[in-house]
GUTIMAR-332904 format. One record per residue: x, y, z of N, C-alpha, C, O in turn. Coordinates in pm, whole numbers, padded with zeros to 5 digits, always signed. Layout:
<rs>
XYZXYZXYZXYZ;...
</rs>
This chain:
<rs>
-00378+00753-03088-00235+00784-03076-00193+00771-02930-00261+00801-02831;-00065+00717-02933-00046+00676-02756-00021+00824-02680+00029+00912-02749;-00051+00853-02547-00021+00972-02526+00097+00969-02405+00120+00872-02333;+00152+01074-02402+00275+01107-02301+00197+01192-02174+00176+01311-02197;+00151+01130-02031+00160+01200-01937+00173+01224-01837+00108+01143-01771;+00231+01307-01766+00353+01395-01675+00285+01365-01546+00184+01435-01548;+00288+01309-01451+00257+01301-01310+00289+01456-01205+00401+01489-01167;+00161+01533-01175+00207+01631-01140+00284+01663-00994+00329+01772-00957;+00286+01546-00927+00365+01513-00812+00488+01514-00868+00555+01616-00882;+00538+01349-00918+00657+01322-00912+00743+01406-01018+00864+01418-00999;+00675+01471-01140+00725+01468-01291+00739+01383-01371+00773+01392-01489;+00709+01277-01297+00730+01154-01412+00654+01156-01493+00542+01207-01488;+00724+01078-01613+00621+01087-01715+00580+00910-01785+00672+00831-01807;+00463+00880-01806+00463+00786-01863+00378+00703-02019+00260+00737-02004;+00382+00655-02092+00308+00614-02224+00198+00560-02179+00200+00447-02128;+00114+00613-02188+00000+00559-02176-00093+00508-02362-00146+00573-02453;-00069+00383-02339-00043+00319-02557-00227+00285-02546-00279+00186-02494;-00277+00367-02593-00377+00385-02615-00470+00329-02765-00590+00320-02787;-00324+00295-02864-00350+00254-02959-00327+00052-02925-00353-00021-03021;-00293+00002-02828-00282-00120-02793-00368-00163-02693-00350-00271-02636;-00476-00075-02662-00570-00034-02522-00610-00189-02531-00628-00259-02631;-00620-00226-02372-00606-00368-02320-00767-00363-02230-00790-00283-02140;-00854-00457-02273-00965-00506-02119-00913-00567-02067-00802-00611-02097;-01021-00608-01906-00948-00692-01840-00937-00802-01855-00881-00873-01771;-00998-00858-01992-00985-00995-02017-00846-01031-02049-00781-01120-01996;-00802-00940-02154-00680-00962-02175-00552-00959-02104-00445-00942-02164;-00560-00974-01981-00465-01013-01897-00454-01128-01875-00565-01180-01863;-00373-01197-01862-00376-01326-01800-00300-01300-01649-00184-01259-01638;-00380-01331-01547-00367-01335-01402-00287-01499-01393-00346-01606-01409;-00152-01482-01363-00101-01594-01281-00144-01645-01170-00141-01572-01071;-00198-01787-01156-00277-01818-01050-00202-01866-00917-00096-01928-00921;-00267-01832-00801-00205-01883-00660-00126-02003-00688-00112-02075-00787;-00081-02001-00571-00038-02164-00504-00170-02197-00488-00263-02119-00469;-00174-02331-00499-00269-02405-00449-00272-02414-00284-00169-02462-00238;-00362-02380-00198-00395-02432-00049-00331-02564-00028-00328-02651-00115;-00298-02571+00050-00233-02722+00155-00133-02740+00169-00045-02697+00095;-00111-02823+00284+00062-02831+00336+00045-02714+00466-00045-02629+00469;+00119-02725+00539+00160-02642+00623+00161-02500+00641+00232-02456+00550;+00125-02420+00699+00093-02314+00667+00128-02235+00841+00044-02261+00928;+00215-02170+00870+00293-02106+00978+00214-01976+01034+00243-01923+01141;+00112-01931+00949+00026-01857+01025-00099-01870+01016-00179-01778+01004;-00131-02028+01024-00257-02053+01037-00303-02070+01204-00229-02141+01272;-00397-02020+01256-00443-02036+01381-00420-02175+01441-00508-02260+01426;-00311-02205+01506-00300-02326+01579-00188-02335+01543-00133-02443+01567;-00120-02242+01481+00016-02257+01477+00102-02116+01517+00182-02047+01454;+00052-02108+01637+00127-01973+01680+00274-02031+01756+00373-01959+01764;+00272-02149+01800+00420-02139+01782+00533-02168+01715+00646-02184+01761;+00490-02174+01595+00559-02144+01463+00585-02030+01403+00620-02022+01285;+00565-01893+01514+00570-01750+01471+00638-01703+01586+00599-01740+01696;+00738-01622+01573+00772-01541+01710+00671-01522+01771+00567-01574+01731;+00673-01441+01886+00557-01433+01982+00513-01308+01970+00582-01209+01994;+00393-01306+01932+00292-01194+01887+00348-01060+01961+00374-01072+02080;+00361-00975+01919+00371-00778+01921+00177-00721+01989+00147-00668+02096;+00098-00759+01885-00016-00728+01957-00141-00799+01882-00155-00811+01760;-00230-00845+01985-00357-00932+01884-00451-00885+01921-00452-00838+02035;-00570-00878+01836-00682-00887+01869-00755-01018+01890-00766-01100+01798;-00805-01038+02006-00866-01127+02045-01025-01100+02087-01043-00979+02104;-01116-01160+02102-01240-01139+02085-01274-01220+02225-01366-01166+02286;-01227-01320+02280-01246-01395+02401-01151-01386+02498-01165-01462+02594;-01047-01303+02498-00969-01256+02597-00892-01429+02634-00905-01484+02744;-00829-01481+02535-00761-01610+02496-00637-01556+02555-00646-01436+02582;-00513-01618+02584-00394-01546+02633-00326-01560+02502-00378-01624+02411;-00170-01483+02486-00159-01412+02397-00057-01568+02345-00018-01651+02427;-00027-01578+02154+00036-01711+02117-00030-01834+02165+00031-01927+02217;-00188-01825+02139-00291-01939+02141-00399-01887+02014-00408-01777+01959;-00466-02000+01995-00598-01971+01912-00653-01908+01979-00631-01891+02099;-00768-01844+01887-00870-01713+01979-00852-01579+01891-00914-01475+01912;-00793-01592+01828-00760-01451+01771-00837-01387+01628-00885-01464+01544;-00841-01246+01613-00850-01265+01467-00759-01192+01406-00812-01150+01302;-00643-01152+01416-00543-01068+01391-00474-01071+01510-00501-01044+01627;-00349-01121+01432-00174-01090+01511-00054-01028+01415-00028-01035+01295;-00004-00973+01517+00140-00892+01442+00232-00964+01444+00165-01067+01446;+00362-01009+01445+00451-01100+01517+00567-01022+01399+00544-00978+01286;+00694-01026+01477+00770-00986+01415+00857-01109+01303+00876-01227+01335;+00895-01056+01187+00937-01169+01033+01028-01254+01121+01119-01202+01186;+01014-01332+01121+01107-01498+01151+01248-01455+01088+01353-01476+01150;+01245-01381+00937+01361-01348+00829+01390-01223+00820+01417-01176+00710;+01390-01147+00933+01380-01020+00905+01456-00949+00800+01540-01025+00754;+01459-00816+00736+01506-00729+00653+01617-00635+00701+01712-00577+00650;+01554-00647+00842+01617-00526+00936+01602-00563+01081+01505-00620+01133;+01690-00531+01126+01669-00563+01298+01671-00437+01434+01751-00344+01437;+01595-00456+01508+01558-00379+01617+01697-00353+01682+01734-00237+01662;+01790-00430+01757+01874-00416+01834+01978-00379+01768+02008-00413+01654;+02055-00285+01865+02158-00232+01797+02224-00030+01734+02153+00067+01708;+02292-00036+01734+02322+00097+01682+02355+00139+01564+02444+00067+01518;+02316+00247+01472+02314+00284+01387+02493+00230+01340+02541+00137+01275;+02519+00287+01375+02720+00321+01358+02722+00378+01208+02760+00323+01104;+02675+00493+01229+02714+00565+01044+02888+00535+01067+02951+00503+01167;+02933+00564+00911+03039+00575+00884+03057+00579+00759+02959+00531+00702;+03170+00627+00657+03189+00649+00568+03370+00601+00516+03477+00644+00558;+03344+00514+00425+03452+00438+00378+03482+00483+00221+03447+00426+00118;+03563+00613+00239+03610+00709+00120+03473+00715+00053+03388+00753+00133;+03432+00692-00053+03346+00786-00127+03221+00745-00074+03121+00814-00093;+03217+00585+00024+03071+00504+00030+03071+00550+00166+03156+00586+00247;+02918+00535+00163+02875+00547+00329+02810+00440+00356+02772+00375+00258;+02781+00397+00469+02736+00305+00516+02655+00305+00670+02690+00386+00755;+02568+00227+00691+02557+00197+00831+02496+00059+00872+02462-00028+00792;+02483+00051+01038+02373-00098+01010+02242-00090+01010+02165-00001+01043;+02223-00228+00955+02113-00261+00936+01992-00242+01054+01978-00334+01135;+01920-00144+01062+01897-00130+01233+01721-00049+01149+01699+00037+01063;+01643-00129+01228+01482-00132+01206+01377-00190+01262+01371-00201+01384;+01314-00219+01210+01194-00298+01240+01123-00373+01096+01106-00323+00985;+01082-00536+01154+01022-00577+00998+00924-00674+01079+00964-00765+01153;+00801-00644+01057+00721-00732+01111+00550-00769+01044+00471-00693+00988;+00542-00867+01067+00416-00929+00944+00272-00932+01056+00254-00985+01165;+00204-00865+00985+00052-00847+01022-00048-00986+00996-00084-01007+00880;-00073-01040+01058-00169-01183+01027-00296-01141+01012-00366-01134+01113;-00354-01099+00871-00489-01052+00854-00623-01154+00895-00740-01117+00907;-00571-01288+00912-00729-01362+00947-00633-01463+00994-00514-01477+00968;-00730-01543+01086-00678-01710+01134-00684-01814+01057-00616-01915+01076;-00827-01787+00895-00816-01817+00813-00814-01889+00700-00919-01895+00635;-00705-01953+00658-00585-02004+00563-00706-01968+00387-00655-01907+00293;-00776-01993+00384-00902-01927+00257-00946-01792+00255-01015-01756+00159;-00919-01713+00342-00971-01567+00327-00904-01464+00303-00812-01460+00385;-00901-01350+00210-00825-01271+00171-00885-01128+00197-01006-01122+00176;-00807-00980+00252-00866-00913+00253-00980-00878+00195-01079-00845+00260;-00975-00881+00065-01091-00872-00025-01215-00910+00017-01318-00851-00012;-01205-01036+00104-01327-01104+00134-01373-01129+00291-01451-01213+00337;-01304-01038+00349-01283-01037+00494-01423-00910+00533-01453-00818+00458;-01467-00930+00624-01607-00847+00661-01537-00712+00736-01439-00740+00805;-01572-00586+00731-01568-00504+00722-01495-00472+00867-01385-00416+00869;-01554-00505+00974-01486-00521+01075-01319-00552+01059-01229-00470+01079;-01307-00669+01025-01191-00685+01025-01113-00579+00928-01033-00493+00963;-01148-00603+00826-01050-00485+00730-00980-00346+00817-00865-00303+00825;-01114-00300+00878-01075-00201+01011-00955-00235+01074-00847-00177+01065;-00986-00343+01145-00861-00406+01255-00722-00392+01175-00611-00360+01217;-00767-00426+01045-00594-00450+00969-00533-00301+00972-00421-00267+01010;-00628-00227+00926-00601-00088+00932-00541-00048+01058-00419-00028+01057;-00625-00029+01203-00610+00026+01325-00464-00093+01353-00420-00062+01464;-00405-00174+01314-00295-00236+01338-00183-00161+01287-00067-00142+01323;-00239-00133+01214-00128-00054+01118-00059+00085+01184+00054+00133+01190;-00210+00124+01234-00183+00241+01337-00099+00216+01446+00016+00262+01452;-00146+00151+01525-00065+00092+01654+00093+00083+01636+00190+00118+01704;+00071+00017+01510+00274-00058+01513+00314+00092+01442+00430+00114+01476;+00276+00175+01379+00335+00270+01310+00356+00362+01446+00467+00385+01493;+00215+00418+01511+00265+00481+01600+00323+00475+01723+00340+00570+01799;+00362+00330+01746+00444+00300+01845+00583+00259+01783+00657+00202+01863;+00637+00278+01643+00736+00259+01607+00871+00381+01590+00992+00385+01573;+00739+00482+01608+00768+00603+01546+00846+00663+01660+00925+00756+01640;+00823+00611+01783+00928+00707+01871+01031+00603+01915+01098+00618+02018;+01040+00514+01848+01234+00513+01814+01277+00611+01782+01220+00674+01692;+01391+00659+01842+01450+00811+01776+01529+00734+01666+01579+00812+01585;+01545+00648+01649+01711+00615+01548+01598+00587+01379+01620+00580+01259;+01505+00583+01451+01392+00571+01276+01341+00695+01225+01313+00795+01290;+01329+00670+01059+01270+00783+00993+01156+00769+00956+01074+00860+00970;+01122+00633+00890+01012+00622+00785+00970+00483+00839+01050+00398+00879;+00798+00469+00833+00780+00324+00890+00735+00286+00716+00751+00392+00656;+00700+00208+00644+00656+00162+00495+00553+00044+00576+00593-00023+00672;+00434+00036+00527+00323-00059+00510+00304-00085+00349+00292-00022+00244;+00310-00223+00401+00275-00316+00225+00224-00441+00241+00235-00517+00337;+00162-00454+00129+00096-00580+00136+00144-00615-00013+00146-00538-00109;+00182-00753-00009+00213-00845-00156+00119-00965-00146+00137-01063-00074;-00015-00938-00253-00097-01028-00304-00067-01155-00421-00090-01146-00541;-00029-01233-00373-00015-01387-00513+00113-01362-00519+00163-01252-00496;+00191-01491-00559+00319-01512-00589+00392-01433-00707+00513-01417-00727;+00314-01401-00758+00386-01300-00922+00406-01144-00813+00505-01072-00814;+00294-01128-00737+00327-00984-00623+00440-00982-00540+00493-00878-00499;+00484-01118-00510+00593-01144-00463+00559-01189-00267+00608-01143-00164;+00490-01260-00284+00428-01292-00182+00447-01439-00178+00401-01524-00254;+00562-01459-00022+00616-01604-00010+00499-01675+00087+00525-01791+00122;+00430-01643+00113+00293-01716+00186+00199-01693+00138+00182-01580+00093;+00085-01806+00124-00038-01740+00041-00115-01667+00161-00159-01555+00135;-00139-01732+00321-00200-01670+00447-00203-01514+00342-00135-01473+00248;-00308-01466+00413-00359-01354+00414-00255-01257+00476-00234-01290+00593;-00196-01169+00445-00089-01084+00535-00040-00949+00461-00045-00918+00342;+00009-00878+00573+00096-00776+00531+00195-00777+00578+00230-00885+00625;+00284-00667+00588+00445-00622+00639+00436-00463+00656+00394-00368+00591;+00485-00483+00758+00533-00323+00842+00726-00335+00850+00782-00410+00930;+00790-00258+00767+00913-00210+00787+00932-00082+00819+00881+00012+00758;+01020-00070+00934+01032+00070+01014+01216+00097+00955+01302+00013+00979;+01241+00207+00891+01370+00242+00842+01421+00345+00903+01361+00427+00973;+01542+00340+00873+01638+00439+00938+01651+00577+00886+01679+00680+00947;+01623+00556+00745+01633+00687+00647+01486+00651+00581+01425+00544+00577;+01451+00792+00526+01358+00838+00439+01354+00776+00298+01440+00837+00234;+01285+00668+00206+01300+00612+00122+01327+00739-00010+01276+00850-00022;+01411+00680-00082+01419+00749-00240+01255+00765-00271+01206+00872-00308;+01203+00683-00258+01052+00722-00347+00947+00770-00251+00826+00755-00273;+00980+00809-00181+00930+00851-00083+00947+01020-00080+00859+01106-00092;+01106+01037-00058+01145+01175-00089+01147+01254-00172+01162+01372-00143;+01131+01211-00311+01044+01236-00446+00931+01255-00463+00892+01326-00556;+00857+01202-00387+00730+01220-00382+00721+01364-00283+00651+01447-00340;+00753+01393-00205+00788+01484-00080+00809+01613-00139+00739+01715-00132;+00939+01586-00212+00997+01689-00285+00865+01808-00415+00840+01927-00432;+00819+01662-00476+00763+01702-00562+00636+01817-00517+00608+01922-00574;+00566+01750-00384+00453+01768-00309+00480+01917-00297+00403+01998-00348;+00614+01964-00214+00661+02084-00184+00719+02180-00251+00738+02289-00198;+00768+02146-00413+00753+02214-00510+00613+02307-00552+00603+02424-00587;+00497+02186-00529+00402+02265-00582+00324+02340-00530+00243+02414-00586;+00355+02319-00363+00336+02409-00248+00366+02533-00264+00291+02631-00277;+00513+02522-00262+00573+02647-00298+00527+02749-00398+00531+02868-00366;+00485+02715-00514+00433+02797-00636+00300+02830-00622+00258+02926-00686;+00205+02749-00530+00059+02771-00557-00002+02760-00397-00120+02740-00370;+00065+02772-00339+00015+02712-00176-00086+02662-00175-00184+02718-00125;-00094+02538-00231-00181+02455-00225-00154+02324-00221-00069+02306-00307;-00186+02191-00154-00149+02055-00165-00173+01981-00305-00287+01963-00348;-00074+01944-00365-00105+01888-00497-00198+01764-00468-00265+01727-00565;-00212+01698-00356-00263+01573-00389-00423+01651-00339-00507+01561-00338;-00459+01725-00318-00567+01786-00254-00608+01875-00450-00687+01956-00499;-00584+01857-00458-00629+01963-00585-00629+01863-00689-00695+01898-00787;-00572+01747-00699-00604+01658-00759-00746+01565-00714-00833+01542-00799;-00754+01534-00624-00924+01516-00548-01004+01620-00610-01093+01580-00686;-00992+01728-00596-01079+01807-00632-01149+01810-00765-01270+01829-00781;-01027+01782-00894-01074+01798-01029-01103+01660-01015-01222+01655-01043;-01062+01529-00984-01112+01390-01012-01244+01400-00987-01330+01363-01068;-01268+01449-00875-01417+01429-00830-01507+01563-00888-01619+01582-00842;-01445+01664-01004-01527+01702-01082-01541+01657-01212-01656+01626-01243;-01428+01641-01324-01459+01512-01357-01498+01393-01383-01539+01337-01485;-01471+01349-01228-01557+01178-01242-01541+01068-01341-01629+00986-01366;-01396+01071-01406-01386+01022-01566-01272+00913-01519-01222+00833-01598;-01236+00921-01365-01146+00850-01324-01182+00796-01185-01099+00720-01133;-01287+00822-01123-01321+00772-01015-01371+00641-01028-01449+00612-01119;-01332+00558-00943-01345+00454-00905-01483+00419-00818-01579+00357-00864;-01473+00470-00689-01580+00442-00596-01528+00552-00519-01412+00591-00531;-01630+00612-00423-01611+00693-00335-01714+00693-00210-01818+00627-00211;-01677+00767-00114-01761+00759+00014-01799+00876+00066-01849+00949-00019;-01794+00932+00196-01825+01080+00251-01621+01088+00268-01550+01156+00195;-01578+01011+00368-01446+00996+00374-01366+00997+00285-01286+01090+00293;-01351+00920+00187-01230+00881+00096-01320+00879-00060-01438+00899-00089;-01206+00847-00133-01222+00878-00261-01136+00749-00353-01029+00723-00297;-01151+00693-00437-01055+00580-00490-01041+00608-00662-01142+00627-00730;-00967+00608-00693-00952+00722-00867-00800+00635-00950-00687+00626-00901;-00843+00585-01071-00758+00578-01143-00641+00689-01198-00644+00752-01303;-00564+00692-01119-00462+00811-01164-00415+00849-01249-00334+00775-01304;-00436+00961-01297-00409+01048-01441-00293+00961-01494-00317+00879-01582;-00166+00976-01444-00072+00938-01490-00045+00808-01434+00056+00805-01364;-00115+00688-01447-00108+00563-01396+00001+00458-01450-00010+00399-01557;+00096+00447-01368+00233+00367-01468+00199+00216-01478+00293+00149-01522;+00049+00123-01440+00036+00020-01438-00126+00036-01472-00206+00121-01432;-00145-00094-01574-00307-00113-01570-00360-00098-01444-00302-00120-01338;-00499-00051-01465-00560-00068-01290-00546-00047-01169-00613-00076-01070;-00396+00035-01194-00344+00118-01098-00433+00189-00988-00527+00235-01053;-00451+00218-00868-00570+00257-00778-00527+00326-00693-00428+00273-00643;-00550+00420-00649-00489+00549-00550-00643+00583-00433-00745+00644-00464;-00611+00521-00300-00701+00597-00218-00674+00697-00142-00571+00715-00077;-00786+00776-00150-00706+00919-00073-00815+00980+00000-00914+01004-00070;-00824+01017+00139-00904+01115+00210-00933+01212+00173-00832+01282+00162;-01064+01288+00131-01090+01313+00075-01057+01485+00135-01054+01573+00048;-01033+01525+00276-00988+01644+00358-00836+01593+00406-00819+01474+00432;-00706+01706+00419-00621+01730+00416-00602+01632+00528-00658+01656+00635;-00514+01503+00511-00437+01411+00678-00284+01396+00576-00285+01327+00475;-00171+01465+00618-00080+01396+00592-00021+01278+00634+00050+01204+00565;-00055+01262+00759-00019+01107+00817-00139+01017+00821-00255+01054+00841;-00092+00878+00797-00232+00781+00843-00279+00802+00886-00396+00839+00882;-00111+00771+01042-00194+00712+01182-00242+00817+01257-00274+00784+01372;-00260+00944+01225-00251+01059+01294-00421+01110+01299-00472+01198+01368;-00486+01013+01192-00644+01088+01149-00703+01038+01283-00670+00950+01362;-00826+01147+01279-00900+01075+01412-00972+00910+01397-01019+00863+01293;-00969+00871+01472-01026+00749+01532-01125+00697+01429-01112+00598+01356;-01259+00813+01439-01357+00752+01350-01347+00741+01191-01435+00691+01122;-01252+00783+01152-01210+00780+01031-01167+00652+00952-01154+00646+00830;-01149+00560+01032-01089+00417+00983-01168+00307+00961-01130+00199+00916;-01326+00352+01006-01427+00275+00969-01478+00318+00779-01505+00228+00699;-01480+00417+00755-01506+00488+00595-01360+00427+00489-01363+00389+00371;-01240+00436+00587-01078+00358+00531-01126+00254+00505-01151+00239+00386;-01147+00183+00562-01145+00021+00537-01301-00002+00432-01306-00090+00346;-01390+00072+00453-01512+00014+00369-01440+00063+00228-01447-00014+00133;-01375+00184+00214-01358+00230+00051-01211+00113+00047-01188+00106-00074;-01137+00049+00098-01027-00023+00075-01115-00161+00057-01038-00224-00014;-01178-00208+00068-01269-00334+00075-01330-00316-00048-01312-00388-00146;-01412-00205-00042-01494-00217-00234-01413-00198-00346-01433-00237-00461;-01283-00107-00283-01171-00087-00432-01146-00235-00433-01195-00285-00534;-01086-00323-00355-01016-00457-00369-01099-00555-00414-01063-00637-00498;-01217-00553-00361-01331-00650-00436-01391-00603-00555-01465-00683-00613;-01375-00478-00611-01402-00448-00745-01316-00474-00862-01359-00506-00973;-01143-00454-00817-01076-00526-00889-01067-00681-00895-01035-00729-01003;-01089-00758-00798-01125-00911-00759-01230-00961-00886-01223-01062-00956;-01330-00848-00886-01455-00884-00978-01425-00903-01133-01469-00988-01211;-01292-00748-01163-01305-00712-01292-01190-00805-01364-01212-00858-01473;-01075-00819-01298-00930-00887-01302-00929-01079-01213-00835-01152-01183;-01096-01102-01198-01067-01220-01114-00924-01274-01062-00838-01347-01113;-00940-01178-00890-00842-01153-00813-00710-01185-00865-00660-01298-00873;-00647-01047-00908-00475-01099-00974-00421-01081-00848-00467-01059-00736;-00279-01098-00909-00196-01044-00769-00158-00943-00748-00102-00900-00849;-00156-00871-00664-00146-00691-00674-00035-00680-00522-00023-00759-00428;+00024-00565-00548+00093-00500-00455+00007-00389-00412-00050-00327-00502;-00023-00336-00233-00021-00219-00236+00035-00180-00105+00050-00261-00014;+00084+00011-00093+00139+00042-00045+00088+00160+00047+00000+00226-00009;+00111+00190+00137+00056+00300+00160+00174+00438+00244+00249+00446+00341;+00128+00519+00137+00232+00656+00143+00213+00753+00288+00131+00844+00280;+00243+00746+00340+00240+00840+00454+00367+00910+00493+00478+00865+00463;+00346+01039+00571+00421+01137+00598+00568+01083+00723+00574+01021+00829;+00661+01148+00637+00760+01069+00679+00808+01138+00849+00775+01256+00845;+00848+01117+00940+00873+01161+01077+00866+01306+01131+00806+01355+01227;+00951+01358+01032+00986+01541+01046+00896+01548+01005+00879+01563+01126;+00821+01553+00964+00702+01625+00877+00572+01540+00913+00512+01469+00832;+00552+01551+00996+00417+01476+01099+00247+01604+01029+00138+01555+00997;+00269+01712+01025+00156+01776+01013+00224+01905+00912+00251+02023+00931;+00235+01800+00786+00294+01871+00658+00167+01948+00573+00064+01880+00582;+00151+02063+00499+00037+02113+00457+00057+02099+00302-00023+02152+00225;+00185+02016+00246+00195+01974+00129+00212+01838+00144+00259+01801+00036;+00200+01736+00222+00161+01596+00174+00024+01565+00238-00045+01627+00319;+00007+01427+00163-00180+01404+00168-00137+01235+00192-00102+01186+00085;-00132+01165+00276-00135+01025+00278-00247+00943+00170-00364+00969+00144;-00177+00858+00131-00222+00792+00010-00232+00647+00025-00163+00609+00120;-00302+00542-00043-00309+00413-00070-00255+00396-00257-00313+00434-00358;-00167+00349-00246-00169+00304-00373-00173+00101-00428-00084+00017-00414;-00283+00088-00475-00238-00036-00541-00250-00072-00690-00322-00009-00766;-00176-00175-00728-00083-00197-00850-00096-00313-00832-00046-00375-00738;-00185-00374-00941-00219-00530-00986-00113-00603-01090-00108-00577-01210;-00042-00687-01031+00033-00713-01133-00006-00760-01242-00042-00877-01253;-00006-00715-01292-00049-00747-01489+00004-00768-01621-00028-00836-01719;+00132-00656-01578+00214-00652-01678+00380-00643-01634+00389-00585-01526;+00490-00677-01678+00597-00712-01648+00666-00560-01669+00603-00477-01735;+00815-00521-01604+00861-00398-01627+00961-00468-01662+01002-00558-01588;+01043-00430-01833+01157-00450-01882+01231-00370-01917+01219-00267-01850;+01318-00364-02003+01402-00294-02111+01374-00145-02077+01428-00064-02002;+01284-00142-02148+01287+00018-02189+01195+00078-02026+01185+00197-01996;+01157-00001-01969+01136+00078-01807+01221+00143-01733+01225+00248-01670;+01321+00010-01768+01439+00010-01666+01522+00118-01725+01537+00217-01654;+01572+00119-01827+01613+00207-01923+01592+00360-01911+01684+00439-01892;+01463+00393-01925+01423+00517-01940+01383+00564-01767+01438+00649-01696;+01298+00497-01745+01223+00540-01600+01048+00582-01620+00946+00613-01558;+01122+00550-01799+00926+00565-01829+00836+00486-01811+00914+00392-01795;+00737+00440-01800+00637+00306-01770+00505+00335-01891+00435+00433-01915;+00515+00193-01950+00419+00124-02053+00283+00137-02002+00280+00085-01890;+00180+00179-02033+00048+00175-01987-00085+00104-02060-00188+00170-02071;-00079+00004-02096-00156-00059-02187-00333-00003-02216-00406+00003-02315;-00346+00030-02069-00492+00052-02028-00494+00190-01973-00416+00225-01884;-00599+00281-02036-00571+00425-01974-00686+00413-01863-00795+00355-01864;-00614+00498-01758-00695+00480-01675-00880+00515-01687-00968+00431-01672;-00897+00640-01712-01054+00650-01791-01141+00495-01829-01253+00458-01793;-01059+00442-01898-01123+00280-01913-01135+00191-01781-01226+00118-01743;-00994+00226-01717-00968+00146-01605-01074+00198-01514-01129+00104-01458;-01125+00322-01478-01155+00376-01367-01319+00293-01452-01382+00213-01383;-01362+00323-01581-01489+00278-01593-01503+00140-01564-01609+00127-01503;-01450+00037-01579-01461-00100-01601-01468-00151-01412-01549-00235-01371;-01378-00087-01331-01392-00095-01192-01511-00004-01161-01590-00050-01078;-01539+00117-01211-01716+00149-01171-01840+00076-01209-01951+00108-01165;-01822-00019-01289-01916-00063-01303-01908-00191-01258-01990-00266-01311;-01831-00245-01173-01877-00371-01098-01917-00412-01015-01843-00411-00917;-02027-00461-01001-02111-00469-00920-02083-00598-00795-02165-00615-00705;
</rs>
């Protein structure tokens, strides 16, 4: 019988159709672009990119040359732009302001064939500690609220380059799904003084009926209430509401449990295209004792229509328990 269940963060609730229960065969993964042709962040084409924000270089190369193995450079197309002033204002019932941010793309390898997934451990780090850098040097813009890190894997993820990459957008306001999540976090604070996403670690990893892979650091768990097949949530396994805020040595255990979650789904889903995101504590709330910074990724698999859009409920073909087993056992 399909079951109905309640996300104890958000409240959401979603079908998890248990009577239509899906392997991973039965997906069909839309395949890449094919490699070739031109490619704007392939190493030797740095001046086909604004001029790098910050690189790692390994031979001390000067900066917008080969030599590198990771560059930031800000979007050619941006979303949002740095210069400029807010100018709130309100035009009778609408409000408005400008467009005023930051949008800038992370170059995960020099490359053009390698995908996080398959990138050596080192680097995965670097992508991470990049993340740090631009977040916490974004963060004291006073006119920003929320920085968002994402990565869009394969063209169905919505990913206009195949290059290996992410995106850092720095916003002005606190996202809707963001503040829901917040809200929810501090609801359950309030009633139990305790961190919901911390008490959820706790029973997963007694349990074990949803864990994925785990380390001394982090933890990777098919989420109770998972609104997508194969849905994947990483989470530290001791209280960091912000990323960039954990100590130092912490980002070497990040990147090894983000590397085996991504190459375990690679194994089980022969690499689909997946979105993921990562949730962190929004400005005011730097050292919150009800949020827990999170990884979430979401393989695209299945399409959201009608009755998604409709309700706000989400179709679950695959319960996670299956999901979390079929990614534990790949070797």
């Amino acid at each position: 019988m399909p079951e109905l269940r309640k996300d104890p963060i958000h409240g959401r609730w979603v079908i998890i159709s248990t009577e239509r229960s899906r392997r991973p065969s039965d997906f069909a993964v839309e395949e890449h672009r094919p490699a070739g042709g031109f490619c704007p962040l392939c190493e030797g084409n740095e001046d086909r990119t604004p001029p790098e924000i910050i690189a790692f270089r390994d031979n001390g190369t000067p900066p917008n040359s080969p030599g590198w193995t990771l560059r930031v450079v800000p979007n050619k197309f941006p979303a949002l732009r740095i210069e400029g002033d807010l100018d709130r204002e309100g035009e009778g019932i609408y409000d408005k302001m400008n467009g005023i941010g930051a949008h800038e793309v992370v170059i995960e390898t020099p490359r053009h064939e390698e995908t996080l997934a398959t990138l050596p451990l080192k680097n995965v780090r670097n992508v991470l500690l990049a993340y740090r850098d631009r977040t916490t040097d974004l963060r004291r813009d006073q006119r920003l609220r929320y920085v968002l890190v994402f990565k869009n894997h394969g063209v169905a993820a919505g990913a206009s380059l195949e290059h290996s990459h992410s995106q850092i957008i720095a916003l002005p306001i606190i996202p809707r799904r963001l503040s829901e999540e917040i809200e929810g976090a501090k609801t359950y604070f309030h009633y139990k003084d305790r961190c919901v996403f911390c008490d959820i670690i706790r029973q997963e990893l007694q349990q074990k009926n949803r864990i994925v892979t785990e380390n001394k650091s982090f933890v990777s768990i098919a989420p109770f209430a998972s609104r997508f097949p194969f849905e994947t949530w990483i989470l530290p396994k001791t209280h960091h509401p912000s990323f960039e805020h954990m100590d130092l040595s912490q980002y070497e255990p990040a990147a090894q449990i983000l590397s085996d979650t991504l190459r375990r789904i690679n194994r089980v889903l022969t690499d689909p295209p997946y979105n993921y995101i990562i949730h962190t504590s929004s400005f005011p709330e730097l050292d919150a004792e009800h949020y827990h910074w999170h990884i979430e990724i979401m393989p695209k698999l299945t399409k959201v229509a009608g009755f998604e859009w409709g309700t706000g409920f989400y179709i679950n073909p695959t319960p996670p328990e299956d999901a979390a087993e079929y990614l534990r056992e790949a070797k």
